[in-house]
VOPA-844361 format. One record per residue (C-alpha): x, y, z; residue in one letter; residue number from 1. Coordinates in steps of 0.02 Angstrom, whole numbers. Layout:
# residues N
{u->X&v->Y&w->Z&type->A&seq->NUM}
...
This chain:
# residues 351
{u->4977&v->3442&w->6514&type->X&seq->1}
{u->5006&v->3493&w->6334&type->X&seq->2}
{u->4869&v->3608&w->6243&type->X&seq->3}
{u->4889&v->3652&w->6070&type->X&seq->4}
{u->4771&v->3777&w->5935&type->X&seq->5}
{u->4796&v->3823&w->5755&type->X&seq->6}
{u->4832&v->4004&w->5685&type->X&seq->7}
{u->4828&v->4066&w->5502&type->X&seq->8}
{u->4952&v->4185&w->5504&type->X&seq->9}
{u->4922&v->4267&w->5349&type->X&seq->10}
{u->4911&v->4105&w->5260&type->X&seq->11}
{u->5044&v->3991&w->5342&type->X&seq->12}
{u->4956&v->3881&w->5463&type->X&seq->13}
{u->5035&v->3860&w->5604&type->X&seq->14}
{u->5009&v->3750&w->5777&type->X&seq->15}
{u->5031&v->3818&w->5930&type->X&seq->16}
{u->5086&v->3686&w->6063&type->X&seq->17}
{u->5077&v->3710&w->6248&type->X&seq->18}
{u->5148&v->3647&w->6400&type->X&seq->19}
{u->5139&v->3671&w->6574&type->X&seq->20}
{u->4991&v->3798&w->6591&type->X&seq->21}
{u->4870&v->3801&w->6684&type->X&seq->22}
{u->4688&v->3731&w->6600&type->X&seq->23}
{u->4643&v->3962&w->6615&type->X&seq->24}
{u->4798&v->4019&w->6556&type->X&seq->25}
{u->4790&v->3896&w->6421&type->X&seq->26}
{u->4611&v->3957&w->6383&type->X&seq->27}
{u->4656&v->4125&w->6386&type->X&seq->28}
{u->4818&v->4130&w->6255&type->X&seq->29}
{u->4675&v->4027&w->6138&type->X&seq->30}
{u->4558&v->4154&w->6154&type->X&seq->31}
{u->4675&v->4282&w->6129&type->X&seq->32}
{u->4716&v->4227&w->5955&type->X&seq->33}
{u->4525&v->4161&w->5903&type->X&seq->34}
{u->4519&v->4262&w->5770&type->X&seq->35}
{u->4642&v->4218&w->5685&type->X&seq->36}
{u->4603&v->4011&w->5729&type->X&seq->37}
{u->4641&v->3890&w->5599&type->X&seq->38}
{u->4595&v->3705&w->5571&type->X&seq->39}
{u->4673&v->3561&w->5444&type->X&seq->40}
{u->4880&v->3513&w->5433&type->X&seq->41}
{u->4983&v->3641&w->5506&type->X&seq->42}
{u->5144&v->3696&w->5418&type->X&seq->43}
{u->5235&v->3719&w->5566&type->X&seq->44}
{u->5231&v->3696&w->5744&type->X&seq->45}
{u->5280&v->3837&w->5886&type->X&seq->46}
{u->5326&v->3746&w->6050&type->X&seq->47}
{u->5274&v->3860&w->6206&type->X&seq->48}
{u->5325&v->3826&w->6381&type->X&seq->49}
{u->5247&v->3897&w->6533&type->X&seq->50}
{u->5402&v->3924&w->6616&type->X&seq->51}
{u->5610&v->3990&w->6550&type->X&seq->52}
{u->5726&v->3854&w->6502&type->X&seq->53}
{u->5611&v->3733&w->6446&type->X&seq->54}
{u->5700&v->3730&w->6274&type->X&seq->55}
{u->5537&v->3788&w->6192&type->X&seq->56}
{u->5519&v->3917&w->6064&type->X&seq->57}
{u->5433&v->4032&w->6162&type->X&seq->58}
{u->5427&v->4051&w->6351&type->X&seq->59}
{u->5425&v->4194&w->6488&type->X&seq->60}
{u->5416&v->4212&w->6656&type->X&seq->61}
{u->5231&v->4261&w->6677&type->X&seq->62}
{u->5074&v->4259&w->6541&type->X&seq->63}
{u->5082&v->4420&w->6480&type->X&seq->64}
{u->5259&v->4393&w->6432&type->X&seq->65}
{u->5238&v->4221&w->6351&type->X&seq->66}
{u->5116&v->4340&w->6273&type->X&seq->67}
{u->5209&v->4447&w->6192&type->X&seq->68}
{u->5343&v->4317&w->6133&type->X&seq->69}
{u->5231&v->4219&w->6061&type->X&seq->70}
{u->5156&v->4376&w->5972&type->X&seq->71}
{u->5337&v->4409&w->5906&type->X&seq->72}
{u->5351&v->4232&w->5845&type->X&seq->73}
{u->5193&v->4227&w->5744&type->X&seq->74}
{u->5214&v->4386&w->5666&type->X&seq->75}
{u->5401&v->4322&w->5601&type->X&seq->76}
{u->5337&v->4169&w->5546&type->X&seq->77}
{u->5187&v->4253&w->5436&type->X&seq->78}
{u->5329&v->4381&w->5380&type->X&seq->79}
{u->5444&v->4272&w->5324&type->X&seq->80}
{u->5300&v->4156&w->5249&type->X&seq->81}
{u->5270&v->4323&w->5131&type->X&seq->82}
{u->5432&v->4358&w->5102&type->X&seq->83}
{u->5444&v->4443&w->4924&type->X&seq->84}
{u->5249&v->4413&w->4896&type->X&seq->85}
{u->5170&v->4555&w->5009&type->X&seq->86}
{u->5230&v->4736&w->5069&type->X&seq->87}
{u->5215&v->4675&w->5252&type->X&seq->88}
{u->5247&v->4864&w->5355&type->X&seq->89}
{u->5279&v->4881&w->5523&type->X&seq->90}
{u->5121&v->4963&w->5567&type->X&seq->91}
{u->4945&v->4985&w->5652&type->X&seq->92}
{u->4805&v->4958&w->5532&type->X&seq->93}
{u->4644&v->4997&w->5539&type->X&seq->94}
{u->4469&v->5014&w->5433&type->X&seq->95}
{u->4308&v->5106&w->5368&type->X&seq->96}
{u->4186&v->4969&w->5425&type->X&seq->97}
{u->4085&v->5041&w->5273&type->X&seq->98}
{u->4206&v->5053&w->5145&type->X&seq->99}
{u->4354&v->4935&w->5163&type->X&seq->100}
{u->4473&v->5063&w->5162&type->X&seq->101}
{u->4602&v->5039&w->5284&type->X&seq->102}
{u->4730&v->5168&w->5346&type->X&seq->103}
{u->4916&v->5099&w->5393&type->X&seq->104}
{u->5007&v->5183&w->5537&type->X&seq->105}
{u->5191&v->5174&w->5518&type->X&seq->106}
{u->5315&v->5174&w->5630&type->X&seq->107}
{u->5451&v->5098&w->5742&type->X&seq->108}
{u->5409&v->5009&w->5901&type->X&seq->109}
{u->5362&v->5140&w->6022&type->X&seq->110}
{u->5256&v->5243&w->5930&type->X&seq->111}
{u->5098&v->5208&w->6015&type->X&seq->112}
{u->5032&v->5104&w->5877&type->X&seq->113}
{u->4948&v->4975&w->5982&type->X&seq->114}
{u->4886&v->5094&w->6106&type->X&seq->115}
{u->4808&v->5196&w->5949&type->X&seq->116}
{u->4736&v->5028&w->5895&type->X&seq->117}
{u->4638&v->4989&w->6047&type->X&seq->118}
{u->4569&v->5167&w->6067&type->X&seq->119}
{u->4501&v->5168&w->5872&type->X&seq->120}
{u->4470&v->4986&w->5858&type->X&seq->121}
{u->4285&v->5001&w->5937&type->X&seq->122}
{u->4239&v->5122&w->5818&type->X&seq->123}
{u->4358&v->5047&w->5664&type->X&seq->124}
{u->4385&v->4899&w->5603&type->X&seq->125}
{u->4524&v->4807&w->5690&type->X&seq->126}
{u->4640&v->4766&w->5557&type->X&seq->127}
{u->4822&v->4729&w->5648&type->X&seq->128}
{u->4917&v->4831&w->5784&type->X&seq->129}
{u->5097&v->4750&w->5708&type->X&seq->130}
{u->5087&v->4713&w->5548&type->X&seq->131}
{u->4999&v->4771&w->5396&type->X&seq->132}
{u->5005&v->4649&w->5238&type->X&seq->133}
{u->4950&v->4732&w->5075&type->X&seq->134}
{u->4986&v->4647&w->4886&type->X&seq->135}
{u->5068&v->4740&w->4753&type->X&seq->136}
{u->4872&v->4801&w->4688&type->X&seq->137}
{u->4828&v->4885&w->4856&type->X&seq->138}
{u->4731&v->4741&w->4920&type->X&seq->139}
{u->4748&v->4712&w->5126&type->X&seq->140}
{u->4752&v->4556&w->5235&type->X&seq->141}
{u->4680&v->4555&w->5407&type->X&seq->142}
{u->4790&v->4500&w->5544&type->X&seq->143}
{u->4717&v->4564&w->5707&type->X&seq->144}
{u->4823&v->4503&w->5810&type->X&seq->145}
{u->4833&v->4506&w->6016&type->X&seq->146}
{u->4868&v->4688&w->6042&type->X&seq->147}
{u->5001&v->4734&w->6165&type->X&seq->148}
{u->5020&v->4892&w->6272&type->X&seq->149}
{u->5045&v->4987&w->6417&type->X&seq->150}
{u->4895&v->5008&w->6534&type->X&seq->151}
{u->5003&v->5130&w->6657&type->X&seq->152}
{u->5154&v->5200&w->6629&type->X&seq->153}
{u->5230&v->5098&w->6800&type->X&seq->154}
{u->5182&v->4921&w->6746&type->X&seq->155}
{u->5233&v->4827&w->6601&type->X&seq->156}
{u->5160&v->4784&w->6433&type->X&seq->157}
{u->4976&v->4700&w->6446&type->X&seq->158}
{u->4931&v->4570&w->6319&type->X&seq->159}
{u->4735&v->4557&w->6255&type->X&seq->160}
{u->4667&v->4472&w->6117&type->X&seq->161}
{u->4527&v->4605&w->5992&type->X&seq->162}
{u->4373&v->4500&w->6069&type->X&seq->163}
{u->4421&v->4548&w->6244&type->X&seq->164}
{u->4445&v->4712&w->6203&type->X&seq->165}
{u->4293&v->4736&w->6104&type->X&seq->166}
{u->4365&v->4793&w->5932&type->X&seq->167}
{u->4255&v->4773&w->5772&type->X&seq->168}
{u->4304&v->4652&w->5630&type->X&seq->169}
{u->4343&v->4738&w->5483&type->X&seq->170}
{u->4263&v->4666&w->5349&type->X&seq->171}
{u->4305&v->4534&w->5205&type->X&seq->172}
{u->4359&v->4650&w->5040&type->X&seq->173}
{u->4509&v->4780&w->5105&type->X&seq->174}
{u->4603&v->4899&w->5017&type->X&seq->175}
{u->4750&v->5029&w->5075&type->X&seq->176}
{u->4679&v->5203&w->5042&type->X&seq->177}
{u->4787&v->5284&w->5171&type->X&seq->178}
{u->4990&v->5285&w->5244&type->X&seq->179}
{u->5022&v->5398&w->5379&type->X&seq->180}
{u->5181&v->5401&w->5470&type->X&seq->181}
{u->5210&v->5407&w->5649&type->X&seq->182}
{u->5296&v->5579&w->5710&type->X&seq->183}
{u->5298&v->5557&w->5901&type->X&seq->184}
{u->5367&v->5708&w->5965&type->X&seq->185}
{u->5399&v->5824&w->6128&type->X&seq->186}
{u->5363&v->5967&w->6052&type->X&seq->187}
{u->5198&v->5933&w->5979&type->X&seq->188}
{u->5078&v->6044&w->6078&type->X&seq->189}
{u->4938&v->5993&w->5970&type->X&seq->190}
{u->4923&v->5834&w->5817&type->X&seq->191}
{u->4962&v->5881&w->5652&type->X&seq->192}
{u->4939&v->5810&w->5463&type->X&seq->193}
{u->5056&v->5853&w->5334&type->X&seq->194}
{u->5064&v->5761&w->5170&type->X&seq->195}
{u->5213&v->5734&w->5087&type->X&seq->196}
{u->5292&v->5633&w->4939&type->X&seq->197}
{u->5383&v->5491&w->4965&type->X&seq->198}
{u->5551&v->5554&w->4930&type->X&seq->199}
{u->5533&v->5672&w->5082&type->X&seq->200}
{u->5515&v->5517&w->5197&type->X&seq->201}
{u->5593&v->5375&w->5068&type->X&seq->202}
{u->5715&v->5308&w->5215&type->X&seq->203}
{u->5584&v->5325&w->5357&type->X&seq->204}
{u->5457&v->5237&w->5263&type->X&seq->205}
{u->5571&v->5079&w->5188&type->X&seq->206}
{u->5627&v->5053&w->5378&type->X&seq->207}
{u->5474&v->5012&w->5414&type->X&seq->208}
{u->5442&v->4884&w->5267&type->X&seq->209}
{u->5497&v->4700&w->5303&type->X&seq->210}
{u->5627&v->4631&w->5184&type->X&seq->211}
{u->5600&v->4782&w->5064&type->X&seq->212}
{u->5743&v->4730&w->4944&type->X&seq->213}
{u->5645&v->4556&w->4929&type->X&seq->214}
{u->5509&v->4616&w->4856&type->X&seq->215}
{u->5491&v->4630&w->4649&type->X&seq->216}
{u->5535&v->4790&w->4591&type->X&seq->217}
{u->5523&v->4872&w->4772&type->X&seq->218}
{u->5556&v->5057&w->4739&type->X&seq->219}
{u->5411&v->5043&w->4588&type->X&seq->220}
{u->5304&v->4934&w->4701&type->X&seq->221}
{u->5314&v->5056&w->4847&type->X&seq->222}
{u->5291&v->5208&w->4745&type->X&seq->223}
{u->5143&v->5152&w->4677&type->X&seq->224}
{u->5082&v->5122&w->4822&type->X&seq->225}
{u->5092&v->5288&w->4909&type->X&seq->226}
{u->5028&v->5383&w->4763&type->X&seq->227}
{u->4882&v->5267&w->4780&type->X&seq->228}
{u->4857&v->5342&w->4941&type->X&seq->229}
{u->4894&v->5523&w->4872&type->X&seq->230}
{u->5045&v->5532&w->4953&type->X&seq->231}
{u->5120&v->5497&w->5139&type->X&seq->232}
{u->5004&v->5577&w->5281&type->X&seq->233}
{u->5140&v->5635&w->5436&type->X&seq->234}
{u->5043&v->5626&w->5575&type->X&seq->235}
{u->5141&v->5751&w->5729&type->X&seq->236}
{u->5105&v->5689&w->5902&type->X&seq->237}
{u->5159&v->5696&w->6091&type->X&seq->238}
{u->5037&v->5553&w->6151&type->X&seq->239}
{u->4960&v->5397&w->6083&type->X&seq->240}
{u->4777&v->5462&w->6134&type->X&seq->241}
{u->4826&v->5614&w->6009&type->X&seq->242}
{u->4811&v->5492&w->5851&type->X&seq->243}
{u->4622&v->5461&w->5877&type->X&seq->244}
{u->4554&v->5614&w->5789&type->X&seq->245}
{u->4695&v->5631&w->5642&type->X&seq->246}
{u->4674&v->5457&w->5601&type->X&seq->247}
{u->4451&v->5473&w->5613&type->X&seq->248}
{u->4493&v->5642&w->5495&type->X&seq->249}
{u->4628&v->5545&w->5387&type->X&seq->250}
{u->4483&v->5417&w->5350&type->X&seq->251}
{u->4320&v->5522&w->5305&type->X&seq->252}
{u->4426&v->5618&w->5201&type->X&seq->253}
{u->4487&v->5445&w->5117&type->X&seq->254}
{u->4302&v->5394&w->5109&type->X&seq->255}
{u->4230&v->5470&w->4954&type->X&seq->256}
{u->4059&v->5397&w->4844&type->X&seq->257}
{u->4052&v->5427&w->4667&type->X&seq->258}
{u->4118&v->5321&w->4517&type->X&seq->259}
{u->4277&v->5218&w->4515&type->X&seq->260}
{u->4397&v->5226&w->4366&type->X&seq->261}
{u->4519&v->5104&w->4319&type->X&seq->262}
{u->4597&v->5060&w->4129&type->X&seq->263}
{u->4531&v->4975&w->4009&type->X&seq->264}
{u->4585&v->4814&w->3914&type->X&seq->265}
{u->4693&v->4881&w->3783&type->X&seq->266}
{u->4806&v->4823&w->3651&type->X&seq->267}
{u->4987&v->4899&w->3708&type->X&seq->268}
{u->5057&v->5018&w->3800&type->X&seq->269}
{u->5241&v->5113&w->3837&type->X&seq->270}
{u->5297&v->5218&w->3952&type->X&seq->271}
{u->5431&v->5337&w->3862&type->X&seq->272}
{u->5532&v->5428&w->4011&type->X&seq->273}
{u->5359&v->5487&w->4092&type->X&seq->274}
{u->5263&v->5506&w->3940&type->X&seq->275}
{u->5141&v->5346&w->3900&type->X&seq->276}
{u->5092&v->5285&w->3719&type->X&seq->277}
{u->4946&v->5169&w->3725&type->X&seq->278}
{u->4863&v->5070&w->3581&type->X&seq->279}
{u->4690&v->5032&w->3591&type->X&seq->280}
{u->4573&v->5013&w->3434&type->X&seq->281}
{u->4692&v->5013&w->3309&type->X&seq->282}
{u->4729&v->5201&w->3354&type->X&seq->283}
{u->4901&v->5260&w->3446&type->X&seq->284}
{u->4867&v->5398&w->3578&type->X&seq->285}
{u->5001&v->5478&w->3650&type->X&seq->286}
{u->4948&v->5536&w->3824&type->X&seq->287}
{u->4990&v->5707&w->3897&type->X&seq->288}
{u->5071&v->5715&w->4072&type->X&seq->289}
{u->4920&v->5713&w->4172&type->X&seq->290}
{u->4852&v->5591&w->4055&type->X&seq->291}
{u->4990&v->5475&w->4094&type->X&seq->292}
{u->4980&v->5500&w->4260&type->X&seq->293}
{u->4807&v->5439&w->4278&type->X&seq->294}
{u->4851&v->5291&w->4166&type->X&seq->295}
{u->4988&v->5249&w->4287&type->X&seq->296}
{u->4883&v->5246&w->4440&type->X&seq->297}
{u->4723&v->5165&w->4368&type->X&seq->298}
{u->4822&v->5004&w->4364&type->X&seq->299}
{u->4690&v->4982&w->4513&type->X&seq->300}
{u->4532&v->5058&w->4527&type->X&seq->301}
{u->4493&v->5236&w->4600&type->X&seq->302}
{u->4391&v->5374&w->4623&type->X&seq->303}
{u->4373&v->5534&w->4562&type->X&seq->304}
{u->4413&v->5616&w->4733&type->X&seq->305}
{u->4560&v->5518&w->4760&type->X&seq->306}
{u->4634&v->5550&w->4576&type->X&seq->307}
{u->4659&v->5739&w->4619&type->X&seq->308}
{u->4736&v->5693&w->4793&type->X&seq->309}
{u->4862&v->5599&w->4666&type->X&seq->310}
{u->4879&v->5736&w->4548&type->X&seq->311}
{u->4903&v->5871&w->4634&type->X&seq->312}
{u->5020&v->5804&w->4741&type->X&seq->313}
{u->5123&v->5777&w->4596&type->X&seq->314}
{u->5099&v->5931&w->4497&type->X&seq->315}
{u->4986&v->6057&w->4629&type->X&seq->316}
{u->4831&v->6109&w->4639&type->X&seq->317}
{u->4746&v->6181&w->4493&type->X&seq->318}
{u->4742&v->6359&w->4456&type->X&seq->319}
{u->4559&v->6433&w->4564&type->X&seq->320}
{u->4559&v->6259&w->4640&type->X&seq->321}
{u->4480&v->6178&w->4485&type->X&seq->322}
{u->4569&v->6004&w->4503&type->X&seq->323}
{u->4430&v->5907&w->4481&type->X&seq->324}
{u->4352&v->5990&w->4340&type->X&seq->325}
{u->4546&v->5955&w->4255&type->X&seq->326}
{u->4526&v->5771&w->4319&type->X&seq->327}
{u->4357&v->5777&w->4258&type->X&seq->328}
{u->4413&v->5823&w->4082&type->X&seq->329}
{u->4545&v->5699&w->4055&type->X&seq->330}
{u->4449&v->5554&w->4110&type->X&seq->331}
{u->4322&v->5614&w->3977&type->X&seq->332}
{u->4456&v->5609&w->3861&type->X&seq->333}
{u->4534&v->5439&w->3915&type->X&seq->334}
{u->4352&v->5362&w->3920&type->X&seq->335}
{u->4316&v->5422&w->3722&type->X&seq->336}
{u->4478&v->5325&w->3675&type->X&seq->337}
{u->4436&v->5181&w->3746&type->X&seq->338}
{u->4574&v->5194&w->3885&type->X&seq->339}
{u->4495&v->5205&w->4043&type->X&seq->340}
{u->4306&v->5126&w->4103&type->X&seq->341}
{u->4202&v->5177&w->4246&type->X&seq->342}
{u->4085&v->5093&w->4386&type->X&seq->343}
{u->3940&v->5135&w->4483&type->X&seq->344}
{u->3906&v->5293&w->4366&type->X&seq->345}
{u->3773&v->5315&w->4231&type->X&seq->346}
{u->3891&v->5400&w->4119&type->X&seq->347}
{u->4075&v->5364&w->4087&type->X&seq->348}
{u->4200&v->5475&w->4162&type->X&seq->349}
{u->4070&v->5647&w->4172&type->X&seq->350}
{u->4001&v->5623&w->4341&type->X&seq->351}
C-alpha cells in the first residue's frame, strides 16, 4: 500500500512516497520527519521502497537503513535546491534557546556530530545534526532533521526523529555566532578550545562547505563569516560525549547582553587595500584600521563583546587587556560621524 508525506527541506518541498511498509513503519519514518512536514504542491517526489531492487530512489534492507538513505536523499535535494544561495556546511548545529545564537560543528562524517547533537539537543535548541544552512548575513535555517547514530559500538547506526528523542525546537529568528571545528583525536586526554583564524584551517573548513566555489564571492563570503564568529573555535576531542561541555562553554561565552551595533545608512563608501573611506553627511572620513575593521564587520549587527572577539583576533589583545575600552572609543567615534547606530542602549555607542 503506498503512503506518502511532505517535507520542506529548506524550502524545496518535496513528497515522500512509500511503498510496501507496513501501516507502523510507515508511521514511524512520518513521524520521524514531522518537523520538518510540509503541505501544498510538492516540487519533487522521492520514491521509497520497503525492500532493495524495487527501482525506487531510496530503499534498504531494514528501517533504520531506509532511514538513513532517505536522510541522505533529502539533505542532497535541499543542498542542491541552495546551491549558490546559502553556505550549507557539513555540520551539527545547535542553539541558545534564549538568544538565537546557534553554534555550527564542523566536520567530516565520523566526528560524532550526531551523537553530540542528541546529548545537547535537550538542553539546546535542535537545529540540524547534518547540515547547517546560513545566508551570506549570518542568518540560520532550521533543518532538524532525523538524527542518526550509534547506540553501541557493536550494532549499527540507529535512526530517530528530534520528537522521539526529546530535543527542544530552536526558535524562529537564528543567527551563527559560533564555528567550531571538529578535532577528534587519540591523543586528547582531555577537550580543548583553541581559536584560530581562518587561514590556519582555510582547507579544513571549505571541505566541509557544500559547493563552495558556487557560492558568490566564496572566499569574501566565508571570511566574513568566521570573523563574525571571532574566528574558528578547534574543539580537541577523543569521544563524542567530550563535546558537551566545550560546546555549553563555546555558547555562554557567545551569549553576551548589551547594545548591538551595526552601520548606518550612508552616502558611499571604499575600501582602499584595507583602509575604508566612507561619506556620510557631506563629510569624507577616512577610517583608521580598527575603524575599518568595525565598519567591515557591522555589515550585520553585533555586540560590543563580540566586536573585541573580532578585533583582537585580528590585531591582539589590547595593551593591560583594555580591548573594550579601545572598542568602546571607536564606536564613539564612528557613532559622532554618523557611521555606525546602536540598539537596545540609552546612549549611542558609550555603554
Amino acid at each position: 500500500m503506498a503512503r506518502e508525506f511532505q517535507v520542506d527541506a529548506l524550502g524545496a518541498r518535496l513528497r515522500v512516497a512509500l511503498d510496501g511498509f507496513a501501516e507502523a513503519d510507515a508511521d514511524r519514518l512520518r513521524d520521524q520527519w514531522r518537523r520538518l512536514a510540509a503541505e501544498g504542491d510538492a516540487a519533487d517526489t522521492i520514491t521509497v521502497a520497503a525492500a532493495p531492487g524495487a527501482g525506487a530512489d531510496v530503499s534498504g534492507h531494514d528501517l533504520d537503513a531506509v532511514g538513513i538513505a532517505l536522510r541522505r536523499a533529502l539533505n542532497q535535494r535541499a543542498i542542491e535546491a541552495n546551491r549558490g544561495e546559502l553556505v550549507t556546511f557539513h555540520a551539527a548545529g545547535l542553539a541558545d534557546p534564549a538568544t538565537g545564537e546557534v553554534i555550527a560543528l564542523v566536520g567530516p562524517s565520523g566526528a560524532g556530530k550526531s551523537t553530540a547533537a542528541a546529548m545537547l539537543g535537550a538542553g539546546l535548541g535542535y537545529v540540524s545534526d547534518e547540515t547547517v544552512a546560513v545566508t551570506p548575513s549570518g542568518e540560520v535555517l532550521a533543518f532538524p532533521q532525523p538524527l542518526a547514530f550509534k547506540e553501541t559500538a557493536t550494532h549499527g547506526r540507529h535512526v530517530a526523529g528530534p520528537d522521539e528523542l526529546g530535543l527542544l525546537r530552536p526558535g524562529p529568528r537564528l543567527r551563527l555566532a559560533r564555528i567550531a571545528l571538529l578535532d577528534r583525536t587519540d591523543a586528547a586526554t582531555a577537550p580543548t578550545i583553541r581559536t584560530v583564524g581562518l587561514r590556519d584551517v582555510f582547507d579544513e573548513i571549505v571541505a566541509q562547505v557544500n559547493h563552495f566555489n558556487a557560492l558568490p564571492r566564496p572566499l569574501s563570503l566565508l571570511d566574513g563569516l568566521v570573523r563574525r564568529c571571532g574566528g574558528v573555535q578547534v574543539i580537541s576531542y577523543r569521544e563524542a560525549a567530550d563535546l558537551v561541555e566545550p560546546v555549553r562553554e563555546l555558547l555562554r561565552s557567545g551569549a553576551d547582553s548589551g547594545p548591538t551595533y551595526s552601520r548606518a545608512d550612508v552616502d558611499d563608501w571604499v575600501d582602499l587595500d584595507g583602509d575604508t573611506v566612507v561619506l556620510a553627511r557631506d563629510t569624507i572620513t577616512r577610517l583608521t584600521p580598527l575603524s575599518s575593521l568595525v565598519w567591515r564587520v557591522l555589515e550585520v549587527p553585533l555586540t560590543l563583546t563580540r566586536l573585541v572577539a573580532v578585533a583582537e583576533r585580528e590585531f591582539g589583545p589590547a595593551p593591560g587587556g583594555s580591548s573594550a575600552d579601545a572598542l568602546r572609543a571607536v564606536l564613539h567615534e564612528l557613532a559622532d560621524a554618523g557611521l555606525v547606530r546602536s540598539s537596545g542602549a540609552r546612549h549611542r555607542a558609550r555603554d
